[in-house]
Structures are given as structure tokens and as C-alpha cells.
N, CA, C and O atoms as a printed pandas DataFrame, in Angstrom:
     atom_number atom_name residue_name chain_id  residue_number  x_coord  y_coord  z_coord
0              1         N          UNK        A               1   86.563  173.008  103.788
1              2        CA          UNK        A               1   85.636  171.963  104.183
2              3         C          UNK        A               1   86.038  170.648  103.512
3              4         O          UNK        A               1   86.640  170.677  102.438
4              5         N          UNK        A               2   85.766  169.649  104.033
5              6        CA          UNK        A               2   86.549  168.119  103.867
6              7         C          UNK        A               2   85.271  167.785  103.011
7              8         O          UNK        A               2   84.126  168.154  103.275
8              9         N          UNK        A               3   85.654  167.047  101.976
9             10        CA          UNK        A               3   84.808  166.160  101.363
10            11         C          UNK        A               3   84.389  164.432  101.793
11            12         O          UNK        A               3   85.333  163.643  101.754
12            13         N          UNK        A               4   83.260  163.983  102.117
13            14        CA          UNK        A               4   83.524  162.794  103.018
14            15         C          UNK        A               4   82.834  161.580  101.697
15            16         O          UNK        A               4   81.889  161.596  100.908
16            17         N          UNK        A               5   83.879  160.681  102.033
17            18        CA          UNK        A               5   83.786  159.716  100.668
18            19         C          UNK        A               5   83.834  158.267  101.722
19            20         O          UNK        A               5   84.252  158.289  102.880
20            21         N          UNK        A               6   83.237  156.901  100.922
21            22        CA          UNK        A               6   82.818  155.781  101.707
22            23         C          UNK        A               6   83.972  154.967  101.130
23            24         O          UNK        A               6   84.714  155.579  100.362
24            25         N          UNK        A               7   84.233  153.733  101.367
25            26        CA          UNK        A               7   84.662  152.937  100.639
26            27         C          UNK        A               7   83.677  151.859  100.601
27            28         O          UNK        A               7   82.764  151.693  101.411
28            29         N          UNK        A               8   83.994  151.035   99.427
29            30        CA          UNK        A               8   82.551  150.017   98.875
30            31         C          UNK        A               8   83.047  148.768  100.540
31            32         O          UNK        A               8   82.797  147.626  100.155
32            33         N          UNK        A               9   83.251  148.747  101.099
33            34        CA          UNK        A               9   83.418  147.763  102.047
34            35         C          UNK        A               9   82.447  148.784  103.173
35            36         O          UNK        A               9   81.280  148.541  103.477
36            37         N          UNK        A              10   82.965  149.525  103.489
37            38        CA          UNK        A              10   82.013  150.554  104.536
38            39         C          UNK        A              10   80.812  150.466  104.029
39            40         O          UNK        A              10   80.092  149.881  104.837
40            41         N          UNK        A              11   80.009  150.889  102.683
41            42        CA          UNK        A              11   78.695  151.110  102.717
42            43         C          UNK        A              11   78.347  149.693  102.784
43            44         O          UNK        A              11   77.184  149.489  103.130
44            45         N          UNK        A              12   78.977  148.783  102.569
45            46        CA          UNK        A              12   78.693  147.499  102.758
46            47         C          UNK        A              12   77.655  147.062  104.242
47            48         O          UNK        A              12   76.507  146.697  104.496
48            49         N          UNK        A              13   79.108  147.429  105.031
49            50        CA          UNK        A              13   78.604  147.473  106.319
50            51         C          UNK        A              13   77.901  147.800  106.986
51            52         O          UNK        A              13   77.347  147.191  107.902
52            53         N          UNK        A              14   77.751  149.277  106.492
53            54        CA          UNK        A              14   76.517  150.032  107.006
54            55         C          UNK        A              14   75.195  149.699  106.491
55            56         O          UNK        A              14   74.262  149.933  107.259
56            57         N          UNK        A              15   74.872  149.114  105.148
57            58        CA          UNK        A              15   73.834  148.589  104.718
58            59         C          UNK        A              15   73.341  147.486  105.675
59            60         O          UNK        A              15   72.121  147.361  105.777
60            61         N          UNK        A              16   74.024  146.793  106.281
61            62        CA          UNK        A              16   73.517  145.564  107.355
62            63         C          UNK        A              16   73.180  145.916  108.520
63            64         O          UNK        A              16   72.447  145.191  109.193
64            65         N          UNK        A              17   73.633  147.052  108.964
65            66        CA          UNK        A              17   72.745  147.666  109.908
66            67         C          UNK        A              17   71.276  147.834  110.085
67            68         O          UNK        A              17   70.667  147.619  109.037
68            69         N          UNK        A              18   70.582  148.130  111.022
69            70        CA          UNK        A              18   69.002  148.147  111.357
70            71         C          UNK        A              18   69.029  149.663  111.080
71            72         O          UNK        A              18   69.770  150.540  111.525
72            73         N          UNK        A              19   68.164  149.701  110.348
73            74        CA          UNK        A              19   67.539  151.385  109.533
74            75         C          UNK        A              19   67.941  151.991  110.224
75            76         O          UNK        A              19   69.083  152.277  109.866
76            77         N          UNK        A              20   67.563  152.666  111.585
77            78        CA          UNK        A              20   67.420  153.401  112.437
78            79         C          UNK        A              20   69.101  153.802  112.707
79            80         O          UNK        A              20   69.522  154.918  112.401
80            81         N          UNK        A              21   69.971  152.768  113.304
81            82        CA          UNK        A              21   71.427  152.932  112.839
82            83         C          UNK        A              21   71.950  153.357  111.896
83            84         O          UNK        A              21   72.730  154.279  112.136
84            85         N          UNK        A              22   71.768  152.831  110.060
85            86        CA          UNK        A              22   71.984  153.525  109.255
86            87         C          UNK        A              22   71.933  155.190  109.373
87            88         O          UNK        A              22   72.809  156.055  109.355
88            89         N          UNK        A              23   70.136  155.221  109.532
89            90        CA          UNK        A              23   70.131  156.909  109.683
90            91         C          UNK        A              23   71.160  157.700  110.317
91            92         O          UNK        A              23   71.939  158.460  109.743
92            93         N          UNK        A              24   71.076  157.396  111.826
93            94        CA          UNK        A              24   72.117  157.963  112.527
94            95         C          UNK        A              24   73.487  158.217  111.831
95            96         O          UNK        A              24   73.951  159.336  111.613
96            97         N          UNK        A              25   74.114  156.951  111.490
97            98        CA          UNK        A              25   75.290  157.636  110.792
98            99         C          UNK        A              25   75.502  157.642  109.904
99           100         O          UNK        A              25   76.627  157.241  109.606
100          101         N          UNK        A              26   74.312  158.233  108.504
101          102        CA          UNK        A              26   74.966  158.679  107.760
102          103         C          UNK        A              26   74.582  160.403  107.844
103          104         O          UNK        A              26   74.890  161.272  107.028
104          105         N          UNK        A              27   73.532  160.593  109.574
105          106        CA          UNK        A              27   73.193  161.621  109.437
106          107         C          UNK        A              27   74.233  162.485  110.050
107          108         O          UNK        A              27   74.356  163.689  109.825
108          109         N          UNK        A              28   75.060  161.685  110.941
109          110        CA          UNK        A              28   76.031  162.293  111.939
110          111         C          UNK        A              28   77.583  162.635  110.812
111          112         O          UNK        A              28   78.110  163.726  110.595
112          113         N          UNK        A              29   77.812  161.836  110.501
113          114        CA          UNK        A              29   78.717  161.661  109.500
114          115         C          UNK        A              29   79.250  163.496  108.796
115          116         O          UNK        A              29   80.179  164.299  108.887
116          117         N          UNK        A              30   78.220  163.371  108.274
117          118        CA          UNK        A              30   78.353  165.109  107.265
118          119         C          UNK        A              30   78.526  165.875  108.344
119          120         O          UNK        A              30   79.250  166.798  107.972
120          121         N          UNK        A              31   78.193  166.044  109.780
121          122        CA          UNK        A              31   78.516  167.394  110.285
122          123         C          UNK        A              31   79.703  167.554  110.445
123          124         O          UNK        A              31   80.151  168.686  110.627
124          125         N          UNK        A              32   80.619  166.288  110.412
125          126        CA          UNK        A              32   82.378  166.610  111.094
126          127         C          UNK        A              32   82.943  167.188  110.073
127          128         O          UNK        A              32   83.765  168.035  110.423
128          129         N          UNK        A              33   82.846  167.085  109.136
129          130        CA          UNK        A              33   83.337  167.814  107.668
130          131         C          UNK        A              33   84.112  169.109  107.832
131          132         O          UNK        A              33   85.140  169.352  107.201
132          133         N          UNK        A              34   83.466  170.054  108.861
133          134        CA          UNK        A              34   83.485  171.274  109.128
134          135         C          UNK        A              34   85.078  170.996  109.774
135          136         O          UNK        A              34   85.786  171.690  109.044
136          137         N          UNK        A              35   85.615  170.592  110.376
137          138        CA          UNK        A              35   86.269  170.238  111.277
138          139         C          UNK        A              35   85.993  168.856  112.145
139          140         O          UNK        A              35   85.265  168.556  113.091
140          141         N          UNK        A              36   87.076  168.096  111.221
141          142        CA          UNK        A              36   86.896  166.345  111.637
142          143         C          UNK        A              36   87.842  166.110  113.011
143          144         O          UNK        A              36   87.655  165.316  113.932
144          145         N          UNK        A              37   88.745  166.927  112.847
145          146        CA          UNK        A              37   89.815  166.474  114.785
146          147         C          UNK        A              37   88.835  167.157  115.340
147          148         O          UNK        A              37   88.768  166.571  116.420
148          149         N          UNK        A              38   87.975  168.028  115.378
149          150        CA          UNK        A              38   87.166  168.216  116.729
150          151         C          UNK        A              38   86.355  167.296  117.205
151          152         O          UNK        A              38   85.525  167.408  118.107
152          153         N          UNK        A              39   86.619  166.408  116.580
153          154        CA          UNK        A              39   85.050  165.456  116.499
154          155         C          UNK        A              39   85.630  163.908  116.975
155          156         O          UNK        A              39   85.038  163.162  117.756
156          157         N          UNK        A              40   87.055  163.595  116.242
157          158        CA          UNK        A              40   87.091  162.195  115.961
158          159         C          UNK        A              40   88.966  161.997  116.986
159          160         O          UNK        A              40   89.914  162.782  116.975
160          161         N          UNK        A              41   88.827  160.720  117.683
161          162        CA          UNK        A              41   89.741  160.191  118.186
162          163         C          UNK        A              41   90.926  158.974  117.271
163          164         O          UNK        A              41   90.665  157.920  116.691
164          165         N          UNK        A              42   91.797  159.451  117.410
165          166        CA          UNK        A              42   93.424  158.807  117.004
166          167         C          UNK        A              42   93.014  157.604  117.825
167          168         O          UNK        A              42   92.622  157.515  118.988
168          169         N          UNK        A              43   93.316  156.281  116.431
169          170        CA          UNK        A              43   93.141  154.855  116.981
170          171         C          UNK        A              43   95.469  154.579  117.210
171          172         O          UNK        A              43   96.311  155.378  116.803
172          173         N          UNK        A              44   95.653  153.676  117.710
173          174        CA          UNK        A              44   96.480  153.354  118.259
174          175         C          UNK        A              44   96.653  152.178  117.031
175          176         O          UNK        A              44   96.011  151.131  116.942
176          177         N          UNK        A              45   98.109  152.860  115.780
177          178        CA          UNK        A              45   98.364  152.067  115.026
178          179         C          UNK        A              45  100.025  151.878  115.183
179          180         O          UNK        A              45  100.840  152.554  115.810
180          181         N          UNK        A              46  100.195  150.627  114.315
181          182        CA          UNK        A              46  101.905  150.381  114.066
182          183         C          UNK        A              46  102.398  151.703  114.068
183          184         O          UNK        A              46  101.573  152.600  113.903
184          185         N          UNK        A              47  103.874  152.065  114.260
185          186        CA          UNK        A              47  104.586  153.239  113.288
186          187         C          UNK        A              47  104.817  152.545  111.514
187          188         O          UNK        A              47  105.106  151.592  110.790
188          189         N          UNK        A              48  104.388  154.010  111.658
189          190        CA          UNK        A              48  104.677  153.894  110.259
190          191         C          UNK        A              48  103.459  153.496  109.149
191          192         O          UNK        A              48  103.516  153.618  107.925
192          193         N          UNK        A              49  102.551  153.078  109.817
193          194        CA          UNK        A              49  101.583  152.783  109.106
194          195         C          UNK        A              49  100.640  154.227  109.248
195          196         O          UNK        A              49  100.688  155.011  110.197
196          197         N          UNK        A              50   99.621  154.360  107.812
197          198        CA          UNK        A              50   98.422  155.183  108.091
198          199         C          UNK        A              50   97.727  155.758  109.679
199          200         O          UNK        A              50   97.368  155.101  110.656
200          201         N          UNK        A              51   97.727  156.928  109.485
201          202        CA          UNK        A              51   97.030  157.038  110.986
202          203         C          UNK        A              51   95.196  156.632  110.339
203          204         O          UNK        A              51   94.849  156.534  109.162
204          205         N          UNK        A              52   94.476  156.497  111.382
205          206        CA          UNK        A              52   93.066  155.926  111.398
206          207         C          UNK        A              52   92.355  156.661  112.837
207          208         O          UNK        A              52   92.566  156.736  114.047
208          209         N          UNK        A              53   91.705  156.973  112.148
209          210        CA          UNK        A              53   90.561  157.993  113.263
210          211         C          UNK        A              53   89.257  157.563  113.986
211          212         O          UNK        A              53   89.268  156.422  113.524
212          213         N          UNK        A              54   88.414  157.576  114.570
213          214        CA          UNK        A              54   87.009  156.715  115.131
214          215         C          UNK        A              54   86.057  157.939  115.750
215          216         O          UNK        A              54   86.459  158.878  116.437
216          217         N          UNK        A              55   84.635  157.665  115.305
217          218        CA          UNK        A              55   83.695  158.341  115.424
218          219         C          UNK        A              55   83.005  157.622  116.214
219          220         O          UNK        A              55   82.621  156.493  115.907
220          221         N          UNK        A              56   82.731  158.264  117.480
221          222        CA          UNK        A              56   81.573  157.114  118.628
222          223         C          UNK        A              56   80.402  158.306  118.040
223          224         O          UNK        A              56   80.415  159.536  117.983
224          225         N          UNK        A              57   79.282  157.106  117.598
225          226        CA          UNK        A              57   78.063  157.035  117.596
226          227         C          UNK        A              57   77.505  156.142  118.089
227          228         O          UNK        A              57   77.407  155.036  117.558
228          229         N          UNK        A              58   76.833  156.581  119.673
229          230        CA          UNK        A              58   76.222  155.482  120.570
230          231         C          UNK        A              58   77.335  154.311  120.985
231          232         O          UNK        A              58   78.317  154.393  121.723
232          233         N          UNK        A              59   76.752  153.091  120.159
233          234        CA          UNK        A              59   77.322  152.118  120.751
234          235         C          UNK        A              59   78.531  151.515  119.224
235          236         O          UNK        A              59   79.363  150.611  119.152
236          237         N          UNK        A              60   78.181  152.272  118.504
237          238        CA          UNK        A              60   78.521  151.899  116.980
238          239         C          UNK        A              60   79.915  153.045  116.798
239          240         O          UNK        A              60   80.209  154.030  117.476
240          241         N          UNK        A              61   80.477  152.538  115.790
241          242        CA          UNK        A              61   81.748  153.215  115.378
242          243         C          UNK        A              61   81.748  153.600  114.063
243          244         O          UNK        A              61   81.011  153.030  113.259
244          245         N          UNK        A              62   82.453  154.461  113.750
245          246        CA          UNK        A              62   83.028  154.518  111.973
246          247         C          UNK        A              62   85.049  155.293  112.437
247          248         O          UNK        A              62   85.573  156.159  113.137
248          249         N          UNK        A              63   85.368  154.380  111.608
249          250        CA          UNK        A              63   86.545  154.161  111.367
250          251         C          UNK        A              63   86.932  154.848  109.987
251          252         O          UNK        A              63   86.439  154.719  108.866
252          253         N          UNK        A              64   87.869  155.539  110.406
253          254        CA          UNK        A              64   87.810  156.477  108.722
254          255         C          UNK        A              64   89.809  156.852  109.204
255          256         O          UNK        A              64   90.508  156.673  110.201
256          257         N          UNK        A              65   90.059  157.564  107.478
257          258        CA          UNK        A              65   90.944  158.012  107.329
258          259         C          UNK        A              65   91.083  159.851  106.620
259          260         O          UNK        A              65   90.669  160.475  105.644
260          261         N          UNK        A              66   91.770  160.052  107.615
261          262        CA          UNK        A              66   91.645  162.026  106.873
262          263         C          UNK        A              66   93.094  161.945  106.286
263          264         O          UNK        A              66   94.204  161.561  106.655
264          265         N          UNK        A              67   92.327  162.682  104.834
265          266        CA          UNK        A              67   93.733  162.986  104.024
266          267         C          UNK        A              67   93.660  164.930  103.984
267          268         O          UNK        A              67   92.720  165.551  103.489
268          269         N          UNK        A              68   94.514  165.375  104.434
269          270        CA          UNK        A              68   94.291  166.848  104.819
270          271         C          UNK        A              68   94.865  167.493  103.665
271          272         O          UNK        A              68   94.692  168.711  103.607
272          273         N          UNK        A              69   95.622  166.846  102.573
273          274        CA          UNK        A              69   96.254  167.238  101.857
274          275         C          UNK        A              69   95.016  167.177  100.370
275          276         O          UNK        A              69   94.958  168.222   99.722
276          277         N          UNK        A              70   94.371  166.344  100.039
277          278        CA          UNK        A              70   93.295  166.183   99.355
278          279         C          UNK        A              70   91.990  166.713  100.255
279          280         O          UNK        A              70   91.017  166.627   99.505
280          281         N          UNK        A              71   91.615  167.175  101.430
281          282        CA          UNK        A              71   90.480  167.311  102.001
282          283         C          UNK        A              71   89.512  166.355  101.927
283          284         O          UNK        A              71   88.339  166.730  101.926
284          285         N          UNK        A              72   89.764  165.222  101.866
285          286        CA          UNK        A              72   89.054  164.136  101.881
286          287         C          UNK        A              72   88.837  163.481  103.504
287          288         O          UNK        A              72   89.732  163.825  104.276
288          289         N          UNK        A              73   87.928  162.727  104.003
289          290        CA          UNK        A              73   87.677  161.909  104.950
290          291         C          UNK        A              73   86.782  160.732  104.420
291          292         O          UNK        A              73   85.592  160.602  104.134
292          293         N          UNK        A              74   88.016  159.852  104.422
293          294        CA          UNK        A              74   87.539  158.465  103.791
294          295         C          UNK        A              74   87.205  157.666  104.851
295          296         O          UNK        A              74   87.934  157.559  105.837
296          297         N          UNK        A              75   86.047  157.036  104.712
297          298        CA          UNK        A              75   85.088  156.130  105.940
298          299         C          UNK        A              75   85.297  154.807  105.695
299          300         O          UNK        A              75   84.667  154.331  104.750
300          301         N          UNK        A              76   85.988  154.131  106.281
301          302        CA          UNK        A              76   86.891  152.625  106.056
302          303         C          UNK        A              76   85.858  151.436  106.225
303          304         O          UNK        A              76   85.601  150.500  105.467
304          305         N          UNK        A              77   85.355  151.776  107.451
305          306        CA          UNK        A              77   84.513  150.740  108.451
306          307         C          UNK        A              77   83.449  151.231  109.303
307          308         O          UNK        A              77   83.540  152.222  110.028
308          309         N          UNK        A              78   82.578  150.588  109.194
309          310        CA          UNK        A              78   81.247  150.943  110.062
310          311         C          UNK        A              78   80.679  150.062  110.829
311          312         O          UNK        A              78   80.107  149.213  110.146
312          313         N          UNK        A              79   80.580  149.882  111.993
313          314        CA          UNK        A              79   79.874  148.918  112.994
314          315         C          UNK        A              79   79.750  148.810  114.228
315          316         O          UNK        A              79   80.214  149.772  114.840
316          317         N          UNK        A              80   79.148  147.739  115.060
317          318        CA          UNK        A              80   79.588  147.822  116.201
318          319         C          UNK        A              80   80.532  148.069  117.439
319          320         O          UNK        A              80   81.337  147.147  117.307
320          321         N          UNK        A              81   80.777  148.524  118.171
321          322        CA          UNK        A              81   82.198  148.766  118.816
322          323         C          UNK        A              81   82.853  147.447  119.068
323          324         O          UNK        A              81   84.064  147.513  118.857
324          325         N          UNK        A              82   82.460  146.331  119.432
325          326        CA          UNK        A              82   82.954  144.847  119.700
326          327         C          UNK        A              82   83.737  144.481  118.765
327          328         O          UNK        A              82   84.836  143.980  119.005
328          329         N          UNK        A              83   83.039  144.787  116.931
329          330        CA          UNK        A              83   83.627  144.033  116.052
330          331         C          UNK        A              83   84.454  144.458  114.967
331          332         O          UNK        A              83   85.278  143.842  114.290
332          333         N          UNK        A              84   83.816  146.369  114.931
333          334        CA          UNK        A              84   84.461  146.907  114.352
334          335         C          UNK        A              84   86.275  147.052  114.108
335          336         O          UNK        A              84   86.828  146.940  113.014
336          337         N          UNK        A              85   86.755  147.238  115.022
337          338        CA          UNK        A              85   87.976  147.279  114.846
338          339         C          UNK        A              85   89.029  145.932  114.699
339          340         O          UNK        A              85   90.259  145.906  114.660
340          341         N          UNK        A              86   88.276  145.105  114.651
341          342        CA          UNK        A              86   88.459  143.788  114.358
342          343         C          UNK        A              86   88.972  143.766  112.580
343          344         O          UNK        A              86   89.887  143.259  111.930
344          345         N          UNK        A              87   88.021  144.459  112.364
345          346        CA          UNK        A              87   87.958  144.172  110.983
346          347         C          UNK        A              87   88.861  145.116  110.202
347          348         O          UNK        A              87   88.891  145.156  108.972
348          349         N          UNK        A              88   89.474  145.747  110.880
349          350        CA          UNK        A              88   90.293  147.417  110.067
350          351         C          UNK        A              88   91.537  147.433  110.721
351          352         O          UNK        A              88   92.483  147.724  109.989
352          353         N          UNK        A              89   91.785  147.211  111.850
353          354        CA          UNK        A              89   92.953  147.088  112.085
354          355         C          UNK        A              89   94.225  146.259  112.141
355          356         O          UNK        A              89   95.277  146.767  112.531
């Protein structure tokens, strides 16, 4: 089972969200743990750079990175779909 960790820029983000959003994903968040590729889509990066993964919740995103070797799933970015990937990629 993956351990899921934020970075201080993500909870950032997610703090500016409207409550109700927050909830959602930090409630959705913990179930992928079990198995995060069943869940999450490959964003389209440089070669060679980090791969970066995306969680659709509703209309909102989280942008994260899986390290399979540490069992970690680190959560990069959280936000809207418009602006989110603006900001991470």
C-alpha cells in the first residue's frame, strides 16, 4: 500500500478551495493508495523528465507523482482543470 504525502505548495492550494471541494479531495485522495494506476492518468511530459499522473475529481484535478520504489504518491498540485496544469507543468 502507497503512502500518500502533500507537498507544502499543494496543501496550499487546496486550502483556497471552497470547503465542500476540499472535502472531496482529500476524501477521494486515500482510496487510490490501494492501487494508484487503476485510478490515475499519465500527463504528457518532456522525455526524460519525471513522469506526472492526474486524478479527475469532478471538474478539479490533483496532479501528483508515484514513486513505486519508496511507495510514496506525492500530490504536487491541486485545482481547477483550466489552471491546474498551468501551474505544474
Amino acid at each position: 500500500m502507497y503512502d500518500l504525502q502533500y507537498t507544502k505548495h499543494a496543501e496550499r492550494e487546496i486550502r483556497k478551495l471552497d470547503f465542500k471541494v476540499q472535502t472531496r479531495i482529500y476524501e477521494i485522495l486515500p482510496t487510490i493508495c490501494e492501487n494508484p494506476y487503476q485510478h490515475v492518468e499519465a500527463l504528457i511530459r518532456p522525455k526524460g523528465a519525471e513522469p506526472l499522473y492526474k486524478l479527475v475529481i469532478g471538474t478539479y484535478r490533483a496532479v501528483m507523482a508515484i514513486r513505486d520504489d519508496k511507495l510514496v504518491i506525492l500530490v504536487i498540485s491541486a485545482g481547477h482543470r483550466k489552471s491546474v496544469y498551468k501551474k505544474t507543468c
